[in-house]
Steps between C-alpha positions, in 0.01 A plus 500: 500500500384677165374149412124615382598918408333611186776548245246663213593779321401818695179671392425821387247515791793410765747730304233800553408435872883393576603885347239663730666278769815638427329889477406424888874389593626823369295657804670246722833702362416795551396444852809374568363134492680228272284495233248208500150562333171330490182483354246255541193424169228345476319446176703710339402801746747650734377427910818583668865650538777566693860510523760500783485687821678313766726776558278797527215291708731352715343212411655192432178362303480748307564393170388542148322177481303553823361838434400391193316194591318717785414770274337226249340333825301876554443509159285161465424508840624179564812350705521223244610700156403167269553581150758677517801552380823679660760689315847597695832605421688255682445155664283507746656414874365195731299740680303642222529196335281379802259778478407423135434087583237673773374763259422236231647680241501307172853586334810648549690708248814609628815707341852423620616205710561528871824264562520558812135535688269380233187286571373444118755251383870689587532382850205326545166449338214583776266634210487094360545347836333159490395463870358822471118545417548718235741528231575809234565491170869668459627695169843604573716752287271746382728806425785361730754674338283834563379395834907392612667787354254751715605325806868439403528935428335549832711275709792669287428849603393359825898393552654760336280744776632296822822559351513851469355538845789290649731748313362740593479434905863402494580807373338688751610251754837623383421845571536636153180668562427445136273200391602517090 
């Protein structure tokens, strides 16, 4: 399904905007969130960001992609974001994947694959879709050993944390009264 992806070499524009993407997933991290950044340019000029907040909304939508793409929206005060272009940590999903076919957004730079809920070529390719009435230009890879390893650390502590928690309520569950 990666049949018509851009392979070029990564430019120092995408490396630029794809490092402020990965700025904005470090605020995903400390909220808690995994770690999924966004930013979306247009003509070189920032228009929107965002990174994950599922967790801390409540909000299943809620992800880097989206408040990007509806901060950009304000921004040009437009619901079709033509011209630009959208830089984000990871693969984007179906559902955002679907957002940015109705936003019109131009191009798609994304960091680290998604092999298991990706829409931009992983999975599936919505983004290029050919019965769809609009397709995005997709540059995959930017940073992806950057963009992988910050989710791969968070998903490690993430694990190692539900672990000690387990430990810790059998021990009490034990009665030692202690939870070291």
């Amino acid at each position: 399904m990666i049949d018509e992806i851009s392979h070029s070499l990564s430019s120092e524009e995408d490396v630029k905007w794809m490092t402020h993407a990965l700025s904005l997933a470090d605020k995903a991290a400390q909220m808690g969130e995994v770690p999924v950044g966004a930013c979306v340019v247009q003509e070189g000029i920032l228009v929107g960001e965002g990174w994950n907040t599922p967790i801390t909304d409540h909000d299943p939508s809620a992800h880097a992609e989206m408040a990007a793409i509806r901060a950009a929206a304000k921004q040009v005060k437009n619901y079709r974001t033509v011209g630009t272009t959208l830089y984000v940590t990871l693969e984007p999903c179906s559902m955002c994947a679907g957002m940015l076919v109705h936003a019109r957004v131009d191009r798609v730079v994304f960091g680290a694959w998604d092999a298991k809920t990706g829409a931009a070529g992983s999975v599936m390719n919505l983004l290029q879709h050919p019965a769809l009435n609009h397709q995005i230009e997709v540059v995959p890879g930017v940073l992806a050993e950057m963009c992988a390893e910050k989710l791969s650390s968070f998903f490690k502590q993430r694990r190692a944390q539900i672990k000690l928690a387990k430990k810790n309520k059998q021990a009490l569950a034990k009665g030692c009264g202690s939870a070291e």
